[in-house]
C-alpha positions as CSV (number, residue, x, y, z in Angstrom):
1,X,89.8,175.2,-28.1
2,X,89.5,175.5,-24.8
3,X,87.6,178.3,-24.3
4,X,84.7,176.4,-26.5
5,X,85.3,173.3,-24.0
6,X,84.9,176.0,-20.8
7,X,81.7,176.4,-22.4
8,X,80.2,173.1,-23.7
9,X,81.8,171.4,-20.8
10,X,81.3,173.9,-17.2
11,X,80.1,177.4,-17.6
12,X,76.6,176.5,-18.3
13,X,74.7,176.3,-14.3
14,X,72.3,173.4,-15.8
15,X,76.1,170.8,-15.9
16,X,77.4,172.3,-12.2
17,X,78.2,168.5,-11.8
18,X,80.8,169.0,-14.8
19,X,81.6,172.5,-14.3
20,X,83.1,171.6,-11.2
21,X,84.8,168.9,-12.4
22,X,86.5,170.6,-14.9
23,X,87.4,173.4,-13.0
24,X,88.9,171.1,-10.4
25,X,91.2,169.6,-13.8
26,X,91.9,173.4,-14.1
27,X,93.3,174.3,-10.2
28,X,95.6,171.0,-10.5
29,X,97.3,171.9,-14.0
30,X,101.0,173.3,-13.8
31,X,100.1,176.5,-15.8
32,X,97.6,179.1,-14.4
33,X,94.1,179.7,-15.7
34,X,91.9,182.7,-15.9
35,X,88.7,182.0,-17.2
36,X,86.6,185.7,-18.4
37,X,83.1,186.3,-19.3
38,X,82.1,188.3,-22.2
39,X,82.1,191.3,-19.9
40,X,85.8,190.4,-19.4
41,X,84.5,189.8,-15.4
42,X,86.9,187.4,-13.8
43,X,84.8,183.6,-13.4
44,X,87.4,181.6,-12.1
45,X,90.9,181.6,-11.3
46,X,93.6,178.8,-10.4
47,X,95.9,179.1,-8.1
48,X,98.8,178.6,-10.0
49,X,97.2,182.0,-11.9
50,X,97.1,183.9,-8.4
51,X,101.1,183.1,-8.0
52,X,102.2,184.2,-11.5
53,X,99.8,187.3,-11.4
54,X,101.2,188.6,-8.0
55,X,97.7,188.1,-6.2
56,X,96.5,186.2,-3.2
57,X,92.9,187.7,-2.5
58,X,90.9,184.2,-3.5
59,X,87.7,184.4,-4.3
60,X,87.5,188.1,-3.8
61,X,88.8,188.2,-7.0
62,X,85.7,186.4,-8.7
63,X,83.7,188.7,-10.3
64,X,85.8,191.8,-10.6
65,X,87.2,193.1,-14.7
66,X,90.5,191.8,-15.4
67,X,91.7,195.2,-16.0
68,X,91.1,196.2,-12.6
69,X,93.3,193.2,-11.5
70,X,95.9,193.2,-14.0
71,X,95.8,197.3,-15.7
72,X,98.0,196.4,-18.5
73,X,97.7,197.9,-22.2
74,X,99.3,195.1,-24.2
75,X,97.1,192.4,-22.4
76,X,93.8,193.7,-22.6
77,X,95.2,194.4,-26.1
78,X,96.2,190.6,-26.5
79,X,92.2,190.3,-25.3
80,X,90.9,192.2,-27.8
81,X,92.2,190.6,-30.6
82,X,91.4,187.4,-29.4
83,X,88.1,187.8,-29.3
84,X,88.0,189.9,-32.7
85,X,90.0,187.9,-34.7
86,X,88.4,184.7,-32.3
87,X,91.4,182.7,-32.7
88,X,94.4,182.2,-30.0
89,X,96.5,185.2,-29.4
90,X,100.2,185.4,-27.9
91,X,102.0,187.8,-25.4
92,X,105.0,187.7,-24.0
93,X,104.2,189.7,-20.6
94,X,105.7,191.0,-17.9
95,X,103.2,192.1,-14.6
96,X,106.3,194.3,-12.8
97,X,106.5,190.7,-11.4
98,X,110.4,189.4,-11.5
99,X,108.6,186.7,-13.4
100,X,108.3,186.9,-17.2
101,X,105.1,185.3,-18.5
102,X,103.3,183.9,-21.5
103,X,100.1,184.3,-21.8
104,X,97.6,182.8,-25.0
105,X,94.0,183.8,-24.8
106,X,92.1,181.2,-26.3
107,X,88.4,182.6,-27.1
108,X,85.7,180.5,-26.5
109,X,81.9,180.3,-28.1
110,X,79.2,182.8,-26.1
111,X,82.1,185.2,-25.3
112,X,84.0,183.1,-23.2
113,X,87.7,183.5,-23.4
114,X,90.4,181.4,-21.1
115,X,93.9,183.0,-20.6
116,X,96.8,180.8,-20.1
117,X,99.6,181.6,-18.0
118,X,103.2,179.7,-17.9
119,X,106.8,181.2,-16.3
120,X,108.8,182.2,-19.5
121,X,111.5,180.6,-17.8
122,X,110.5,177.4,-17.1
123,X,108.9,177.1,-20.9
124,X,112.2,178.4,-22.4
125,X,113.9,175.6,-20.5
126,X,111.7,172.5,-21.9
127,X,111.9,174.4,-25.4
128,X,115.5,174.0,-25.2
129,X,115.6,170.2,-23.9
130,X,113.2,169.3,-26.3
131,X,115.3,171.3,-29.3
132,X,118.3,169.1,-27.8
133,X,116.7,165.8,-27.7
134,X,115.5,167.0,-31.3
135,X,119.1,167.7,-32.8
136,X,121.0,164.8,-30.5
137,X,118.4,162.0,-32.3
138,X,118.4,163.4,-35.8
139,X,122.8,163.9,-35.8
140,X,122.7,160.3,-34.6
141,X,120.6,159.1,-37.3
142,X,122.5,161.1,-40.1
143,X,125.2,159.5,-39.8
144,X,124.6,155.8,-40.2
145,X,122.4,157.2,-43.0
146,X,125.1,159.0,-44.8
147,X,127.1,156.0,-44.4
148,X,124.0,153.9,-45.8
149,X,123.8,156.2,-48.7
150,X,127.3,155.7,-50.0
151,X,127.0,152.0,-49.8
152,X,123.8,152.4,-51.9
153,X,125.8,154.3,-54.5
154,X,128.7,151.9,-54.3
155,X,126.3,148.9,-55.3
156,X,125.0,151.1,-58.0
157,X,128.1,151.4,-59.4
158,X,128.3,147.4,-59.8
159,X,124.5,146.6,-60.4
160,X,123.4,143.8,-62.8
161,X,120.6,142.4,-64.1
162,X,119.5,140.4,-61.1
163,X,120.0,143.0,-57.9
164,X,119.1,146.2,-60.3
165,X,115.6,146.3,-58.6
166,X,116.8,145.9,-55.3
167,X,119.6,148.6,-55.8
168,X,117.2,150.8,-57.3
169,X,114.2,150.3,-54.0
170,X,117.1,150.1,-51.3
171,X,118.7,154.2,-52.8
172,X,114.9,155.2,-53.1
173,X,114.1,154.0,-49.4
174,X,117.4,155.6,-48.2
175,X,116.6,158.8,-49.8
176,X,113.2,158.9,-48.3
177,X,114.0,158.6,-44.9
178,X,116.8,160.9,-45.4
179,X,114.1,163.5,-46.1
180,X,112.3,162.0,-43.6
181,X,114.8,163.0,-40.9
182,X,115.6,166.5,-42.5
183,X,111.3,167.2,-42.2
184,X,111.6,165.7,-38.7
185,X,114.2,168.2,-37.3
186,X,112.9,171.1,-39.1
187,X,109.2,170.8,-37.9
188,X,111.2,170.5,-34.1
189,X,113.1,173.8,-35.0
190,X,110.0,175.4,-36.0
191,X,107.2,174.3,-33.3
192,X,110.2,175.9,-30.8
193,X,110.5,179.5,-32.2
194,X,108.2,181.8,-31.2
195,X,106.4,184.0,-33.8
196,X,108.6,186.8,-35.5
197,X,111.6,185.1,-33.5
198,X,114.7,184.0,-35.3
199,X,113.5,184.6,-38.5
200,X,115.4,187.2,-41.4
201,X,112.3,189.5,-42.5
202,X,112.3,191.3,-45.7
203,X,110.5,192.5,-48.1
204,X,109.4,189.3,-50.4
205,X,107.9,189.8,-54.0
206,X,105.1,187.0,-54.2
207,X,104.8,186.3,-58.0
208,X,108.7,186.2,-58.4
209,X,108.9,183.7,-55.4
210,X,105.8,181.4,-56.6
211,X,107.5,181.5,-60.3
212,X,110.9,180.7,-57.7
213,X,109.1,177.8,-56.3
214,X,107.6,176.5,-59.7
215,X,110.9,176.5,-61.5
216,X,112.2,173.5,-58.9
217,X,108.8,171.6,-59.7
218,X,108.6,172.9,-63.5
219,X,110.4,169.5,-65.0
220,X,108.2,167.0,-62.5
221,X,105.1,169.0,-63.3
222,X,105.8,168.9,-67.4
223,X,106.1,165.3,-67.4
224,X,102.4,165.0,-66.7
225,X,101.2,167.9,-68.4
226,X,100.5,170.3,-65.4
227,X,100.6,174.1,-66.1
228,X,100.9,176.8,-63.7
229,X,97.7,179.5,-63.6
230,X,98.1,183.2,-61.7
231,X,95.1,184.8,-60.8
232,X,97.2,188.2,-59.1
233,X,95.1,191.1,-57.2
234,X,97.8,193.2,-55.2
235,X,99.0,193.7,-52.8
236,X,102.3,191.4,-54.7
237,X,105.0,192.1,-51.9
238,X,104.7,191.7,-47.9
239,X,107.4,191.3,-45.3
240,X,108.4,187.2,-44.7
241,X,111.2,185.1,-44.1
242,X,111.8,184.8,-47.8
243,X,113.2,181.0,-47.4
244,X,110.4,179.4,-45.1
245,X,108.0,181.1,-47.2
246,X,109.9,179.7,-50.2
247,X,109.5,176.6,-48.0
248,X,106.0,176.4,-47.2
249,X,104.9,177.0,-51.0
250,X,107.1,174.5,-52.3
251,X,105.2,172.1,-50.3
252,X,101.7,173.4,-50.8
253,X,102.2,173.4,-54.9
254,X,103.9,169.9,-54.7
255,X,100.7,168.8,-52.4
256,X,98.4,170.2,-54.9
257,X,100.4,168.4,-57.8
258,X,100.3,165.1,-55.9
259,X,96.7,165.3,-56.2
260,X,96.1,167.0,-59.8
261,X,95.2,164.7,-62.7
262,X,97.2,164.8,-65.6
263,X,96.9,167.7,-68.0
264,X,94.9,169.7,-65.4
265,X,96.0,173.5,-64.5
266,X,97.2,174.4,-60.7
267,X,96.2,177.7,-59.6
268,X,97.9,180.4,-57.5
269,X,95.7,183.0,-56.2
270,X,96.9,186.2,-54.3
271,X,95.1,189.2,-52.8
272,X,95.1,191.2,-50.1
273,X,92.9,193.2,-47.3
274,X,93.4,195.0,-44.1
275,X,96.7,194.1,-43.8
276,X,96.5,190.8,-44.9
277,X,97.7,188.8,-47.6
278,X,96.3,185.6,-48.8
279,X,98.1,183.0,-51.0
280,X,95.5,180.6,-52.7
281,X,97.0,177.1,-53.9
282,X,93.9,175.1,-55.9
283,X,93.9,172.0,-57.5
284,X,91.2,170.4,-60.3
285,X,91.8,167.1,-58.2
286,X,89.0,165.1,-56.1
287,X,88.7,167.5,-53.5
288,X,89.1,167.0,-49.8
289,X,87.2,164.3,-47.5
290,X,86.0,164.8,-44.1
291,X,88.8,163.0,-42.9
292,X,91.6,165.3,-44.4
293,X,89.8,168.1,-43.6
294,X,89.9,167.3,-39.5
295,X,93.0,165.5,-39.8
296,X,95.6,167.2,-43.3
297,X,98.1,169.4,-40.7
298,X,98.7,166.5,-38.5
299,X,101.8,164.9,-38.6
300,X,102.0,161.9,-41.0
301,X,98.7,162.1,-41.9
302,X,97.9,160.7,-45.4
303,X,95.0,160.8,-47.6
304,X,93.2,158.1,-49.6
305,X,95.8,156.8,-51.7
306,X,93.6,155.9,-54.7
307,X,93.1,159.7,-54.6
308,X,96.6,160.3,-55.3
309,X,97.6,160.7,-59.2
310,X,101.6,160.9,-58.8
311,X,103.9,158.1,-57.8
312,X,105.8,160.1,-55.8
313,X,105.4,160.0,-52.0
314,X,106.6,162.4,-49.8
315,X,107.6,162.2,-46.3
316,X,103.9,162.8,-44.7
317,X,104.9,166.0,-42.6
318,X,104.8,168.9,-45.6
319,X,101.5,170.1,-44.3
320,X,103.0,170.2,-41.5
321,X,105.7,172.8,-42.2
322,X,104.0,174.5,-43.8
323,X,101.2,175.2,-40.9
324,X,104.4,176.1,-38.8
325,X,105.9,178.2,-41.0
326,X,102.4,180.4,-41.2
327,X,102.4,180.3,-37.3
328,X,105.9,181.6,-36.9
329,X,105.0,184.4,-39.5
330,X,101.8,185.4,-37.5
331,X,99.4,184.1,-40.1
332,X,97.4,180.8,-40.7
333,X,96.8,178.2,-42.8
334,X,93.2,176.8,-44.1
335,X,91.5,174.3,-46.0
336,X,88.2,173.7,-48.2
337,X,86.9,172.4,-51.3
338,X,86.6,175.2,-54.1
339,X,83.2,175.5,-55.2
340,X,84.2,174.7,-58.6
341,X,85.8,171.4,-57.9
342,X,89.2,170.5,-56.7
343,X,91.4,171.3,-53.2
344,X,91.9,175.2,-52.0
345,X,94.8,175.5,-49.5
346,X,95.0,179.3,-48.2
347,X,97.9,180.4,-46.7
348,X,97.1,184.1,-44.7
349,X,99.8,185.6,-43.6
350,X,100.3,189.7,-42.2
351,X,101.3,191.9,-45.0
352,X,103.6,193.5,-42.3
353,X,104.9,190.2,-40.7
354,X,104.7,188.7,-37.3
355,X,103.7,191.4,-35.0
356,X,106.8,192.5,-32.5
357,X,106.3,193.6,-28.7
358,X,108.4,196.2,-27.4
């Protein structure tokens, strides 16, 4: 984060020489930047910061509580919860300023916290381009797919004993990067909507979904033996998107079978507390390396394939998803080895759903 990097890298006086450096990075970047103490005293502030905020006092302004500068409820709330829950928090805002801004408070380590600040206007606009580019590519490449994908079927028809190989890899290639595209614009679609934003919330019953989600895996998982194990501590029901949650499971329990030996038991786990609800997907597998730990959510990311006990292969962004899916619900997703052996992918998400600002 960078609020952790404020800290390692510039608020320390013994590294002036990089403080200033860094803060120098800060005043050229094209969002503002409002670095707070654990006092929530203003320590620096860039000028693209003073513009969206409405202020033009310089450094009179060091020094001085952000609620005396900005006296807003919802983002010293936004603050708070930052440094509480000491992970990024999001607000849409608006100052009285004509502007409307977003502002994510990224808490740092020794109370540090960074806010930063970018026109709602101008982010909506590259959201949108990029969501365009997005669709434009993936309709392009649909189409010479589809067409790809009927010739495949049409040499199926008239396969023989010398191209039935080549048949066979050129439908299971096509069908790949068919999924490959689908994952590709529906990561796009959800790293541009903002959390609780185009989604249709309802109340979602989380053993009938998982046994949902299990039924379309059921005939691949029987094959080698894998059984399904619950391990249920209520709450059972919170409010979701029921079919990106029905989404983001499906890939966490294939994951999970990609990795279980043969024979071997997958377990969900759910609970609850203070509001939250936590979805537990383990496997009795090898376990996570250091390497998929730092690197599992990023995109295409694969682990060591002589870990992998299925044949299948998926298209390397299910992760992925699924981490976007938990963002756009207000939650998160995180990963360990279980003490007991094998993989433990949580997924947390608000019993309540994404919060909503008025």
């Amino acid at each position: 984060m960078l609020g952790a990097l404020l800290v390692r890298l510039g608020l320390r006086r013994d590294r002036s020489l990089t403080r200033r450096q860094l803060l120098q990075w800060l005043d050229g970047s094209a969002t503002g930047w409002v670095v707070l103490d654990r006092h929530n005293r203003v320590n620096h502030l860039t000028p693209r910061a003073e513009r969206l905020l409405g202020l033009d006092v310089g450094r009179l302004l060091l020094g001085r509580p952000i609620d005396q500068l900005c006296p807003d409820p919802a983002l010293m709330a936004t603050i708070r919860s930052a440094r509480r829950l000491d992970r990024p928090q999001r607000l849409d805002w608006n100052n009285g300023t004509v502007e409307e801004i977003e502002v994510l408070a990224l808490p740092g380590g020794d109370g540090w916290l960074a806010l930063q600040l970018q026109n709602r206007r101008t982010l909506d606009a590259q959201l949108k381009q990029q969501e365009r580019w997005v669709g434009d590519v993936a309709h392009e490449l649909k189409t010479p797919l589809t067409a790809l994908l009927l010739v495949g079927d049409s040499l199926a028809a008239q396969v023989n004993d010398r191209n039935a190989r080549l048949v066979e890899r050129l439908q299971r290639e096509l069908l790949r990067l068919q999924e490959l595209v689908s994952d590709l614009l529906e990561l796009s679609r959800l790293e541009n909507t903002l959390p609780g934003m185009g989604m249709r919330m309802a109340s979602v019953d989380l053993p009938a979904l998982v046994e949902q989600v299990w039924a379309g895996l059921r005939p691949l998982a029987e094959q080698r033996g894998i059984v399904l194990e619950w391990a249920l501590q209520g709450p059972l029901e919170l409010r979701a998107d029921a079919s990106r949650l029905h989404r983001a499971l499906l890939n966490l329990l294939d994951n999970a079978m990609r990795y279980s030996p043969d024979g071997e038991a997958l377990e969900v786990q759910i609970s609850g507390r203070n509001g939250w609800c936590r979805i537990g997907v383990r496997d009795h597998g090898p376990g996570l390396s250091e390497d998929d730990l730092e690197h599992m959510f990023e995109r295409f990311y694969r682990g060591d394939p002589s870990r992998v006990k299925s044949q299948r292969t998926g298209s390397g962004l299910g992760l992925s998803i699924a981490q976007q899916i938990a963002t756009t619900h207000g939650g998160r997703i995180q990963a360990g080895n279980h003490p007991e052996g094998g993989a433990l992918i949580e997924l947390i998400l608000p019993a309540s759903g994404p919060a909503t600002l008025p």
